[in-house]
Biotite code that builds the C-alpha atoms (Angstrom):
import biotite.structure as struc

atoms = struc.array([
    struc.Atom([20.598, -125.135, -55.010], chain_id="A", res_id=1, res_name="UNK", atom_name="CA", element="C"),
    struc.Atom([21.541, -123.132, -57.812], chain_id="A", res_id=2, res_name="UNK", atom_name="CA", element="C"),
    struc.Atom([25.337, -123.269, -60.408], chain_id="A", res_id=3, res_name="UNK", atom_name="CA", element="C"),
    struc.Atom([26.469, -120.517, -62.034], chain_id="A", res_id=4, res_name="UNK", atom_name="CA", element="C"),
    struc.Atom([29.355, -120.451, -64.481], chain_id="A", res_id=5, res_name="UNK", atom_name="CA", element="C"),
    struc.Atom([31.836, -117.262, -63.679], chain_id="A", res_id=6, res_name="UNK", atom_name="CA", element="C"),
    struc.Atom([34.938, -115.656, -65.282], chain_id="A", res_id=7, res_name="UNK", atom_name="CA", element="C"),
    struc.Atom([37.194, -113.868, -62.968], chain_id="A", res_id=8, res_name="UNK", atom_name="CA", element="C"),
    struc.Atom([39.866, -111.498, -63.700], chain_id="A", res_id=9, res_name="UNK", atom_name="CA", element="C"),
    struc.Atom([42.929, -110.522, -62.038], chain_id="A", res_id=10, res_name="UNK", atom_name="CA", element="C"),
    struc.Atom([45.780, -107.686, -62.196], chain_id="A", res_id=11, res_name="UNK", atom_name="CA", element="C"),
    struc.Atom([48.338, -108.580, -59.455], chain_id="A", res_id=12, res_name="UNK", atom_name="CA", element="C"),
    struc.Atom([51.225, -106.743, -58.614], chain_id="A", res_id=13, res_name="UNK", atom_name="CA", element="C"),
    struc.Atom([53.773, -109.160, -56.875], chain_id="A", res_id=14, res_name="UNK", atom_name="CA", element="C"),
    struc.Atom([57.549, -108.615, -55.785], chain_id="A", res_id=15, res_name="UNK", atom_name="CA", element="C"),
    struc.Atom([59.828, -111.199, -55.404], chain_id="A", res_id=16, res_name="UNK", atom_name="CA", element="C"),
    struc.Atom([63.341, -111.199, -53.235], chain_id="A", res_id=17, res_name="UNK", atom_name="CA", element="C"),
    struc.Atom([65.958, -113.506, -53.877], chain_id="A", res_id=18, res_name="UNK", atom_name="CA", element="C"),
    struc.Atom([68.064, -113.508, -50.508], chain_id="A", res_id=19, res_name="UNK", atom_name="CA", element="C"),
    struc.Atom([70.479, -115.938, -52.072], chain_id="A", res_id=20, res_name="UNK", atom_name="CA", element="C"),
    struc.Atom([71.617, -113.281, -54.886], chain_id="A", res_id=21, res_name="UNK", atom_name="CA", element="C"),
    struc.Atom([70.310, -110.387, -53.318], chain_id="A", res_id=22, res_name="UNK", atom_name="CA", element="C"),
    struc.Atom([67.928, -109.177, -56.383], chain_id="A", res_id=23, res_name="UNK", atom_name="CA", element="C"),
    struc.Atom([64.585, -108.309, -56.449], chain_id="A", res_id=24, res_name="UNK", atom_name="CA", element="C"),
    struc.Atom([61.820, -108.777, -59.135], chain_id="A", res_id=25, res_name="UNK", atom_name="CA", element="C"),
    struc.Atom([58.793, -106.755, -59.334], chain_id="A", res_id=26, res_name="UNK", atom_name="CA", element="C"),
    struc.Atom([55.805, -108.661, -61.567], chain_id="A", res_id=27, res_name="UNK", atom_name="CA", element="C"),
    struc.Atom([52.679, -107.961, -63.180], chain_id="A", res_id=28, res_name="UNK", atom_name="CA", element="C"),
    struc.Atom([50.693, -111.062, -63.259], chain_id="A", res_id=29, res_name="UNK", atom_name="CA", element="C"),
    struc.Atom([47.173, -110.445, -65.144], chain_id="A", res_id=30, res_name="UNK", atom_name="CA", element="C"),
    struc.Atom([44.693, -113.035, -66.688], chain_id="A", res_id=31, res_name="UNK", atom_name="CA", element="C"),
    struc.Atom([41.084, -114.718, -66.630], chain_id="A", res_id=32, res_name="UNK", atom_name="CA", element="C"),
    struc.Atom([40.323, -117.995, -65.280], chain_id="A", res_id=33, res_name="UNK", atom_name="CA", element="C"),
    struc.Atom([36.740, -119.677, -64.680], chain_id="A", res_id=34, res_name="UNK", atom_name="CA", element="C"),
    struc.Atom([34.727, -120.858, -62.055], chain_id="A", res_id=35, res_name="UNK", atom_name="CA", element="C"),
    struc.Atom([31.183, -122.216, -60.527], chain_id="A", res_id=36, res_name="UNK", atom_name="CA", element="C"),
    struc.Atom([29.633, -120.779, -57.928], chain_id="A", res_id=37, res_name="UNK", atom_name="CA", element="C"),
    struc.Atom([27.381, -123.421, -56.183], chain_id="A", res_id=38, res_name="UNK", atom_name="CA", element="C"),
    struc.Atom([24.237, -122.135, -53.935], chain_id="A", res_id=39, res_name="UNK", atom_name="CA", element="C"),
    struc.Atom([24.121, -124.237, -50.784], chain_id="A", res_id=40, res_name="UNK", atom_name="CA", element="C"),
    struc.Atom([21.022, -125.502, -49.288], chain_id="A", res_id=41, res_name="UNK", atom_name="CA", element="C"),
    struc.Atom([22.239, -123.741, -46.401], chain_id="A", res_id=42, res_name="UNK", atom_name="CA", element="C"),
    struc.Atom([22.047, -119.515, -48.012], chain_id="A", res_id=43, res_name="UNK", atom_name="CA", element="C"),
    struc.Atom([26.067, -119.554, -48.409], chain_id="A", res_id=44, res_name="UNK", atom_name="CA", element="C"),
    struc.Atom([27.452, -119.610, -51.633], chain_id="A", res_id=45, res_name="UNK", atom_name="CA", element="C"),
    struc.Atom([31.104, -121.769, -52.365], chain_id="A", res_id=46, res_name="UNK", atom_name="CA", element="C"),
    struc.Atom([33.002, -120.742, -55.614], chain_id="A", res_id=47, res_name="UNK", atom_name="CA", element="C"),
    struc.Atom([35.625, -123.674, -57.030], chain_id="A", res_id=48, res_name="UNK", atom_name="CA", element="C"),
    struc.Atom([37.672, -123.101, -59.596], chain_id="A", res_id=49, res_name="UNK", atom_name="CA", element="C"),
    struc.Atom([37.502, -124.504, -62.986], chain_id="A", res_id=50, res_name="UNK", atom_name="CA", element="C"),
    struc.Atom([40.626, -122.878, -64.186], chain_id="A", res_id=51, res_name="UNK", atom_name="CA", element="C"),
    struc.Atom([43.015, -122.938, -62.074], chain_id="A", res_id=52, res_name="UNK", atom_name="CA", element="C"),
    struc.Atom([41.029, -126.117, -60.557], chain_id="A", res_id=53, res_name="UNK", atom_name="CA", element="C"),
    struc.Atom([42.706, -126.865, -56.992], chain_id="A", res_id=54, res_name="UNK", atom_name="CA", element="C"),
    struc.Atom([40.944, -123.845, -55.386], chain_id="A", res_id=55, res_name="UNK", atom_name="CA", element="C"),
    struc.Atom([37.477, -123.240, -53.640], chain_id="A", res_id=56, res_name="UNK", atom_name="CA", element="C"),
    struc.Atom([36.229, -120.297, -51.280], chain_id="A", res_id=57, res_name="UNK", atom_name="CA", element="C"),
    struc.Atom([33.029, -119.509, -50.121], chain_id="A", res_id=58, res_name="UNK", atom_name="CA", element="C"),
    struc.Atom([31.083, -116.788, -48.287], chain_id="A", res_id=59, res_name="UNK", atom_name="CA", element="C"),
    struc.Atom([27.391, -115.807, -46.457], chain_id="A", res_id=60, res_name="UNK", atom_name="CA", element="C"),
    struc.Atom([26.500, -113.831, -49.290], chain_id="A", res_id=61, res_name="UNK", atom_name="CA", element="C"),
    struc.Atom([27.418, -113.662, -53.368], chain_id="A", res_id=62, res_name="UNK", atom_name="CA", element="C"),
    struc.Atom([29.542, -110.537, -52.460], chain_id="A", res_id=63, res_name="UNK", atom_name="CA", element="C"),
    struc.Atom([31.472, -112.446, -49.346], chain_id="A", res_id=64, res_name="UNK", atom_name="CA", element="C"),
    struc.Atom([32.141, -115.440, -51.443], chain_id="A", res_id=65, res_name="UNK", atom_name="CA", element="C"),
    struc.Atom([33.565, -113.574, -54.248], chain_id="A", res_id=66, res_name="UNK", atom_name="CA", element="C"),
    struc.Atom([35.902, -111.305, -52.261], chain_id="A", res_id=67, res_name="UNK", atom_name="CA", element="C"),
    struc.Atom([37.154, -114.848, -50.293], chain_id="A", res_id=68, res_name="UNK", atom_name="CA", element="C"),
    struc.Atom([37.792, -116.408, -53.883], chain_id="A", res_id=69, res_name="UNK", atom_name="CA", element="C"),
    struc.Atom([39.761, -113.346, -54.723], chain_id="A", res_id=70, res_name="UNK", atom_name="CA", element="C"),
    struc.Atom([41.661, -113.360, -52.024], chain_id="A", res_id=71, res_name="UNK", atom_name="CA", element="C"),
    struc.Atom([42.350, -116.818, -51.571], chain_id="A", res_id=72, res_name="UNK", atom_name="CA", element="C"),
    struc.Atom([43.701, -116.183, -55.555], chain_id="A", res_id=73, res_name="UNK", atom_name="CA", element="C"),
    struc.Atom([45.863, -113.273, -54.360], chain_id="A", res_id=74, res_name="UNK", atom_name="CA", element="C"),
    struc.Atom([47.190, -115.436, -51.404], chain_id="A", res_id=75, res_name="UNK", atom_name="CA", element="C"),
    struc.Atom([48.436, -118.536, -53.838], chain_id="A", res_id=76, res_name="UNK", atom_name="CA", element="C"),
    struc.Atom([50.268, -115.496, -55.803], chain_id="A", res_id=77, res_name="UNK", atom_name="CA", element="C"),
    struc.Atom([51.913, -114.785, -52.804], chain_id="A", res_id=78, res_name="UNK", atom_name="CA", element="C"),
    struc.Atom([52.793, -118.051, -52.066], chain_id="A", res_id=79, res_name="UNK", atom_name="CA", element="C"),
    struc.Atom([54.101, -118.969, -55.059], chain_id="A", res_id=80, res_name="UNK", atom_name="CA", element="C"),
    struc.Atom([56.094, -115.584, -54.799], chain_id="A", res_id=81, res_name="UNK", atom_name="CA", element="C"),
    struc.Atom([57.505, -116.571, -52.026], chain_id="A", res_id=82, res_name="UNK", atom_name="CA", element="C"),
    struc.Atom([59.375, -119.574, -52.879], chain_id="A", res_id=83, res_name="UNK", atom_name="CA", element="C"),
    struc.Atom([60.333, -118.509, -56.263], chain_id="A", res_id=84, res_name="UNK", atom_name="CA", element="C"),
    struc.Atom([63.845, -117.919, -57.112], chain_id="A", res_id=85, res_name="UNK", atom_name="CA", element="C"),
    struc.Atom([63.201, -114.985, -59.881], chain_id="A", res_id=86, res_name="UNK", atom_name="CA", element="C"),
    struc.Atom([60.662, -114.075, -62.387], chain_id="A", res_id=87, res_name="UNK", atom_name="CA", element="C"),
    struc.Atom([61.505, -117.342, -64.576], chain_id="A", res_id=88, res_name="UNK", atom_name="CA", element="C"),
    struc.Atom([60.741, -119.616, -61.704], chain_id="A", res_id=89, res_name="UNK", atom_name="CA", element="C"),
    struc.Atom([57.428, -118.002, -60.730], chain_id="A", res_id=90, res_name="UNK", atom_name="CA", element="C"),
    struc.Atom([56.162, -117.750, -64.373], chain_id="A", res_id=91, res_name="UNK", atom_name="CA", element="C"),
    struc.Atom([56.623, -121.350, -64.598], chain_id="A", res_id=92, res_name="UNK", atom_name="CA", element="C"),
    struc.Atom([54.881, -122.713, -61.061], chain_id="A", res_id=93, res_name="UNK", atom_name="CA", element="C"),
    struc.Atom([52.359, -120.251, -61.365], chain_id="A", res_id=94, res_name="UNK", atom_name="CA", element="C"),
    struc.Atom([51.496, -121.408, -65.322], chain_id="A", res_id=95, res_name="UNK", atom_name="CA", element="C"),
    struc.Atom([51.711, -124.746, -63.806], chain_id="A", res_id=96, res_name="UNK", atom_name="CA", element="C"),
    struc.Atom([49.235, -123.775, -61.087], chain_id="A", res_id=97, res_name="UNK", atom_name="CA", element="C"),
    struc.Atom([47.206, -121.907, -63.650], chain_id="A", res_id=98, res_name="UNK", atom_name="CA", element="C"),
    struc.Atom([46.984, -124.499, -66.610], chain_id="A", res_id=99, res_name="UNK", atom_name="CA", element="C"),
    struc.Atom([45.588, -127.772, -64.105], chain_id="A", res_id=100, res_name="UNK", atom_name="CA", element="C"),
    struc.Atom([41.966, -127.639, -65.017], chain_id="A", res_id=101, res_name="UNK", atom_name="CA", element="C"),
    struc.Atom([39.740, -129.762, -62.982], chain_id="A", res_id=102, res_name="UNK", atom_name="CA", element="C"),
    struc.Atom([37.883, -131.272, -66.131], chain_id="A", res_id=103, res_name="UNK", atom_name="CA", element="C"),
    struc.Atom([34.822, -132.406, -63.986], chain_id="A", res_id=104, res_name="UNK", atom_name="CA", element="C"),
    struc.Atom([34.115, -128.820, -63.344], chain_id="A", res_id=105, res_name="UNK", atom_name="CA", element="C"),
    struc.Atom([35.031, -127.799, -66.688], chain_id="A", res_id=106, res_name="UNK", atom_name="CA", element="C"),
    struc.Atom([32.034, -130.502, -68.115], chain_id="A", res_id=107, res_name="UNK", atom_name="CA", element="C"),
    struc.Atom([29.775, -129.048, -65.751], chain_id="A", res_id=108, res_name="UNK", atom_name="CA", element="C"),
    struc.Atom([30.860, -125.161, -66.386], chain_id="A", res_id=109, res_name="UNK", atom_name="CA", element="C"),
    struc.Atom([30.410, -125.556, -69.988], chain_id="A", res_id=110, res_name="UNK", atom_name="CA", element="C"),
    struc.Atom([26.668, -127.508, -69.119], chain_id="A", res_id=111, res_name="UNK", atom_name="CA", element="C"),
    struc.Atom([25.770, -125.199, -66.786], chain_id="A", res_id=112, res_name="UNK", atom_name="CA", element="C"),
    struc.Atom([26.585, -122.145, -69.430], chain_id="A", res_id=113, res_name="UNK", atom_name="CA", element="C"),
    struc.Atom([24.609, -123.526, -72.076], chain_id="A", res_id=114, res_name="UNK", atom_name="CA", element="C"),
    struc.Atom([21.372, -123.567, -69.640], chain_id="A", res_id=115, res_name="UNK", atom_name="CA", element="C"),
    struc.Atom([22.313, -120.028, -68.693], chain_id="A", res_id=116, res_name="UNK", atom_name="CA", element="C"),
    struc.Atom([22.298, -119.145, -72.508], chain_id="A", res_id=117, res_name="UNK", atom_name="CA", element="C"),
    struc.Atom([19.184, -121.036, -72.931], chain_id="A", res_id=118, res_name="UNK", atom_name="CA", element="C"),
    struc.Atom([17.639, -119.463, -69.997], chain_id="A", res_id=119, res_name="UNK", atom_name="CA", element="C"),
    struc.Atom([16.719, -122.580, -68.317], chain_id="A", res_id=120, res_name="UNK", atom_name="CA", element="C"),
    struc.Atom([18.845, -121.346, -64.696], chain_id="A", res_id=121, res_name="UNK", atom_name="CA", element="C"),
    struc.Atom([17.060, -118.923, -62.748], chain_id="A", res_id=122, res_name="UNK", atom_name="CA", element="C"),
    struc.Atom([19.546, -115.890, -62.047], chain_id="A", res_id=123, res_name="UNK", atom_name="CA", element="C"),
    struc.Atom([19.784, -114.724, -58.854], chain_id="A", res_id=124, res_name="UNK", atom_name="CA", element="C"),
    struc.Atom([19.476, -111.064, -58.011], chain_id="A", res_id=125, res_name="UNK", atom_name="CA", element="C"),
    struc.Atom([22.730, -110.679, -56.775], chain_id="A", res_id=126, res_name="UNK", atom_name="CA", element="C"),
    struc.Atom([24.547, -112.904, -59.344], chain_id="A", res_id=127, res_name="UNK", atom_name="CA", element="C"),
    struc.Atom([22.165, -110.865, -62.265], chain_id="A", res_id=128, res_name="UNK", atom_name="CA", element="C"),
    struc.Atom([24.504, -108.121, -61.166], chain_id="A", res_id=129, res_name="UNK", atom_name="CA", element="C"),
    struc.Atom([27.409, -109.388, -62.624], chain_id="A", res_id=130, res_name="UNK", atom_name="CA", element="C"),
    struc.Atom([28.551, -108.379, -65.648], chain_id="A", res_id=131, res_name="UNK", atom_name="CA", element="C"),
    struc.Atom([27.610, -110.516, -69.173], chain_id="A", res_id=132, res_name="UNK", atom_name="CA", element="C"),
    struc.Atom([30.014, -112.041, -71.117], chain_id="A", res_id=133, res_name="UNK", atom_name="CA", element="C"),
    struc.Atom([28.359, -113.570, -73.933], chain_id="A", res_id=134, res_name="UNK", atom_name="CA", element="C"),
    struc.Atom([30.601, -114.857, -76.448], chain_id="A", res_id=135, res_name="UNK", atom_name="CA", element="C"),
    struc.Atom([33.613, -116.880, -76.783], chain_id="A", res_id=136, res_name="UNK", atom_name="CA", element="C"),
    struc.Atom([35.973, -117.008, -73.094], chain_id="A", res_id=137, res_name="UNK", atom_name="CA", element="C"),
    struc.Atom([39.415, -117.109, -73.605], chain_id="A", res_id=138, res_name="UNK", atom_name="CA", element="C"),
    struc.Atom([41.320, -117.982, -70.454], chain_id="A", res_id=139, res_name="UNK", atom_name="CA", element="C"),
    struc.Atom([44.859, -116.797, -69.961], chain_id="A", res_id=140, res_name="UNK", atom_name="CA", element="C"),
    struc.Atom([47.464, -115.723, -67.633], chain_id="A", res_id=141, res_name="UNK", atom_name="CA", element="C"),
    struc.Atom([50.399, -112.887, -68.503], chain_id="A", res_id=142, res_name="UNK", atom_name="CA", element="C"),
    struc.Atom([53.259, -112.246, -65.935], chain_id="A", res_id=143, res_name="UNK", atom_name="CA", element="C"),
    struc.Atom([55.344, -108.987, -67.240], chain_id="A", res_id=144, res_name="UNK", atom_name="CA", element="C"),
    struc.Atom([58.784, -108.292, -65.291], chain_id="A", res_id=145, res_name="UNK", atom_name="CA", element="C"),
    struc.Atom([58.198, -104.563, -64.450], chain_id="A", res_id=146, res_name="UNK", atom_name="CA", element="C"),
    struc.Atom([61.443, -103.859, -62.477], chain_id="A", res_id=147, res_name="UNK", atom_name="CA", element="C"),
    struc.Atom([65.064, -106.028, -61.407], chain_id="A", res_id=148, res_name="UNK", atom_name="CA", element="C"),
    struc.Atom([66.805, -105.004, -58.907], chain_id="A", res_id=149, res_name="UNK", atom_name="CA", element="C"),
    struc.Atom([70.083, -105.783, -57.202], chain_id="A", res_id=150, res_name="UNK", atom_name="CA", element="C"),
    struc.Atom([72.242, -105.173, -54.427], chain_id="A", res_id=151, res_name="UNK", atom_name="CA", element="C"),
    struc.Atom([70.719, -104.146, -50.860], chain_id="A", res_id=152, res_name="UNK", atom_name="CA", element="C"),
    struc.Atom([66.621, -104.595, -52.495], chain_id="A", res_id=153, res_name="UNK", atom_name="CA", element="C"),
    struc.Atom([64.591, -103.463, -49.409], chain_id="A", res_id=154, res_name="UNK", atom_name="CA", element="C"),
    struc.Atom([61.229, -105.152, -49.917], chain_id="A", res_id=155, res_name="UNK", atom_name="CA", element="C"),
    struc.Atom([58.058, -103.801, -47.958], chain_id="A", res_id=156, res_name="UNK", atom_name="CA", element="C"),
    struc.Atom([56.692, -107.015, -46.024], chain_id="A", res_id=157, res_name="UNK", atom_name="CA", element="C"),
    struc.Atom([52.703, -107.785, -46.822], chain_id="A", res_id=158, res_name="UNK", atom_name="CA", element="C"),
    struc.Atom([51.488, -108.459, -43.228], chain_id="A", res_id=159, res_name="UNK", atom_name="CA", element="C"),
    struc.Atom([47.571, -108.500, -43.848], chain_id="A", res_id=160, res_name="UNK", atom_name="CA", element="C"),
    struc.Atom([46.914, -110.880, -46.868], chain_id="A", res_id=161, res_name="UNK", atom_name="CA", element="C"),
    struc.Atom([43.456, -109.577, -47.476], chain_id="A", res_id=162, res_name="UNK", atom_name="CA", element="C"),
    struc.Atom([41.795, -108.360, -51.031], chain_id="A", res_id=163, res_name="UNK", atom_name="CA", element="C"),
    struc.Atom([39.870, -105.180, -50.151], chain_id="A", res_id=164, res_name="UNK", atom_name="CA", element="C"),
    struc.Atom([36.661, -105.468, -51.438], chain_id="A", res_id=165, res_name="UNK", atom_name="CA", element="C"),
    struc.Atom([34.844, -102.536, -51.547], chain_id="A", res_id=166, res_name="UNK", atom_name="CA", element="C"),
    struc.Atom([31.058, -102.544, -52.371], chain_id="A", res_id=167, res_name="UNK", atom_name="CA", element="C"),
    struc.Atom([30.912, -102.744, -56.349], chain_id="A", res_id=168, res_name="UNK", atom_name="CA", element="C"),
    struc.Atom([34.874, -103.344, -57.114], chain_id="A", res_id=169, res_name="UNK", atom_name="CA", element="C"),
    struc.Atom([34.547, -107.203, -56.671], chain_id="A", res_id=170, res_name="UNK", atom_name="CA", element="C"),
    struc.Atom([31.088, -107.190, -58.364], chain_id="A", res_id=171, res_name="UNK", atom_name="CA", element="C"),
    struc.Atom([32.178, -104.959, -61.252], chain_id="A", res_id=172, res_name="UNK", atom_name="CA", element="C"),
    struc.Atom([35.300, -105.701, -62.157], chain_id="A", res_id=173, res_name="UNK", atom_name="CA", element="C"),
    struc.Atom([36.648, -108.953, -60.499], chain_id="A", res_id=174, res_name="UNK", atom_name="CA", element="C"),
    struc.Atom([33.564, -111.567, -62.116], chain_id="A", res_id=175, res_name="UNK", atom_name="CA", element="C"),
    struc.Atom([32.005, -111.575, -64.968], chain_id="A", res_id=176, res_name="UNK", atom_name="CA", element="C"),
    struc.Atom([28.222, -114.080, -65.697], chain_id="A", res_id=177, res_name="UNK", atom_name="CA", element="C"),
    struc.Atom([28.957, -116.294, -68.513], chain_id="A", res_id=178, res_name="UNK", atom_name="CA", element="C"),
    struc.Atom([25.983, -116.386, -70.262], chain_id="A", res_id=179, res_name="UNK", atom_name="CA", element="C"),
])
C-alpha cells in the first residue's frame, strides 16, 4: 500500500438562478487544493482530500480515481450552486467548504511529501506521470462574477453531472506530484 501527496487544480464555470428575484449569476470558480491518494491492498486507488477535507473518491486505476475525485469536486460546486442565493452566498459556503482542512491528513500529506522529496516512496508508473511540483504549494480558491443577469434568465439545465476525462487532460492538467 502506497500514499502519495497530490495538488489538484480546478477552473469551474458555474451559473446560478435565483427564482425568488429572477437574476442569474454566471461564476468562475478557480483554485488548488491537496490531497492523498492511498493504494489499496486490493489494486484500486481512493483519493481524500486534504484541502477541502470532507471529500474522498476512488477508482480501478490512477486515471479512474482521479477523474471520480474531479468530478465528485465539480458535483459539490454544483451543489453548493444550487442552493445559493447569488454570487455572495456561494463565495461564502463554498470558502467555507474549501477552508475545513482535515488536519490528520494534512500531518500525513506534509510526512508523506517529505519521503517523496527524500525519495524514500517508491513512485508508481502511473502516478510518475504526474506532473512535479517541487517547491512551496500555495492553496487557494478565486470565484470571479463573470455575468448578472435579470429578468426572464433562461438557464440551460446540467442533466449528466460527469467530468469528461479524456486520456491525458486529468493526468496533465487536473493533478500535480508534490514532490
Amino acid at each position: 500500500m502506497g500514499i502519495y501527496p497530490l495538488i489538484f487544480t480546478f477552473n469551474e464555470a458555474v451559473v446560478i438562478k435565483n427564482v425568488k428575484s429572477n437574476k442569474g449569476y454566471f461564476l468562475f470558480v478557480n483554485g488548488r487544493g491537496k490531497a492523498l491518494m492511498t493504494k489499496e491492498e486490493t489494486g484500486g486507488y481512493w483519493i481524500n482530500g486534504v484541502q477541502p477535507g470532507g471529500m474522498s473518491e476512488g477508482g480501478k486505476t490512477v486515471k479512474e480515481a482521479l477523474c471520480n475525485f474531479k468530478t465528485a469536486f465539480h458535483n459539490i460546486l454544483l451543489d453548493i450552486a444550487s442552493y445559493s442565493a447569488d454570487n455572495n452566498d456561494f463565495k461564502k459556503e463554498l470558502t467555507d467548504f474549501f477552508d475545513d482542512i482535515d488536519g490528520n491528513e494534512l500531518k500525513l500529506w506534509q510526512e508523506t511529501r517529505k519521503k517523496v522529496k527524500r525519495g524514500s516512496i517508491e513512485i508508481e508508473d502511473d502516478i510518475s506521470l504526474l506532473k512535479k511540483e517541487t517547491g512551496k504549494i500555495k492553496t487557494y480558491i478565486s470565484v470571479s462574477l463573470m455575468a448578472e443577469a435579470k429578468g426572464m434568465v433562461t438557464i440551460p439545465t446540467i442533466s449528466d453531472k460527469t467530468v469528461i476525462c479524456e486520456d491525458n487532460y486529468v493526468l496533465q492538467n487536473g493533478f500535480l506530484a508534490a514532490a
